[in-house]
N, C-alpha and C positions, 0 to 999 in steps of 0.2 A: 138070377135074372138081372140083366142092368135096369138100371134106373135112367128113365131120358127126362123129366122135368121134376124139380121139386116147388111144388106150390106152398107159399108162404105168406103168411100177414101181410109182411111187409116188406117182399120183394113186388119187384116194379118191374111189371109186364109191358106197358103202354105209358102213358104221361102220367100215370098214376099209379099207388100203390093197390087201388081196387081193381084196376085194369082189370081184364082178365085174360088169364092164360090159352094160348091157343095154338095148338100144335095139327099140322096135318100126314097121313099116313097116308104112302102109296102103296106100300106093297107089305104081305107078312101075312102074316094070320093073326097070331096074340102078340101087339106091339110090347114094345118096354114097357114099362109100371111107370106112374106118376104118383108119386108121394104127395101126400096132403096132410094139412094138420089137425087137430083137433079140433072141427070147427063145423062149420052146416058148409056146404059146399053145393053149387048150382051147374051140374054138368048138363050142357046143352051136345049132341052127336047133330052132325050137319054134312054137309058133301058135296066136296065142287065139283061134282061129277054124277054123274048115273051110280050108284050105289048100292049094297048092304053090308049094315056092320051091328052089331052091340055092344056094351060096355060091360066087361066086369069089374064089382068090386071086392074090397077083402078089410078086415079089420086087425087080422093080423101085425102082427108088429113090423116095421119099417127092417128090422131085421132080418124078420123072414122070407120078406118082401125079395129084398138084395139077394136073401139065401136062396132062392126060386122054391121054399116049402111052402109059402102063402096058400090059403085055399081061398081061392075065389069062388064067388057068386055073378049071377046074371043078372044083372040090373032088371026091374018089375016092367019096361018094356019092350023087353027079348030083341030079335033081329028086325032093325028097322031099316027101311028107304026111305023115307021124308024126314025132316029136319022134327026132333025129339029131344025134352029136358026132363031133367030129372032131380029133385033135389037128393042131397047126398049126407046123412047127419050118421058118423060114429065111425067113420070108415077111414082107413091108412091110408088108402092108396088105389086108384081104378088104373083101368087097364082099356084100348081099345081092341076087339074081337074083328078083322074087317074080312065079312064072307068075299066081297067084290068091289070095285071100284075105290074113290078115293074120301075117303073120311076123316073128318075132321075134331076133335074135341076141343072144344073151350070152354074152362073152369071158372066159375066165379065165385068170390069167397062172399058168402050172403053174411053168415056172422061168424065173426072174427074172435067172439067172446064165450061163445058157446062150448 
């Protein structure tokens, strides 16, 4: 599977290194993987448009992630249409699921230390 964003401590998304990453999807089913790092992680799913999507995640190694053997999971609030967050602590890497329209994730790294 490619990989389309790697989220980092201390890359710099916006004017800042906490920015937050935010990527949007028009079309696909199961986008690319977003790597993440060891850390508590604040995935918000959002949609500039009429919408349904979910997120999976996976803890799998960033390896398997690349290799496409990752086994994902459904994030705890399945296919949504209104704007929905989630916090995210132990996980490699999510994924956007997007049944319809156009959806959006934006990552924020809550601790960096964790």
């Amino acid at each position: 599977m490619a990989v389309n964003e790697t989220l980092t401590p201390s890359g710099v998304y916006g004017e800042s290194a906490r920015a937050p990453l935010s990527v949007a999807y028009a079309a696909g089913a199961a986008q690319d993987a977003i790597l993440i790092p060891t850390c508590e992680v604040l995935a918000v799913l959002s949609f500039d448009a009429a919408g349904t999507a979910s997120i999976e995640g996976t803890n799998s190694p960033h390896a398997a992630v690349i290799a496409g053997t990752a086994v994902w999971k459904l994030w705890p609030a399945g296919i949504v249409a209104v704007t929905t967050d989630n916090a995210c602590k132990g996980l490699t890497a999510l994924r956007v699921v997007r049944a319809a329209g156009t959806p959006r994730i934006t990552l924020t790294i809550v601790d960096a230390n964790a």
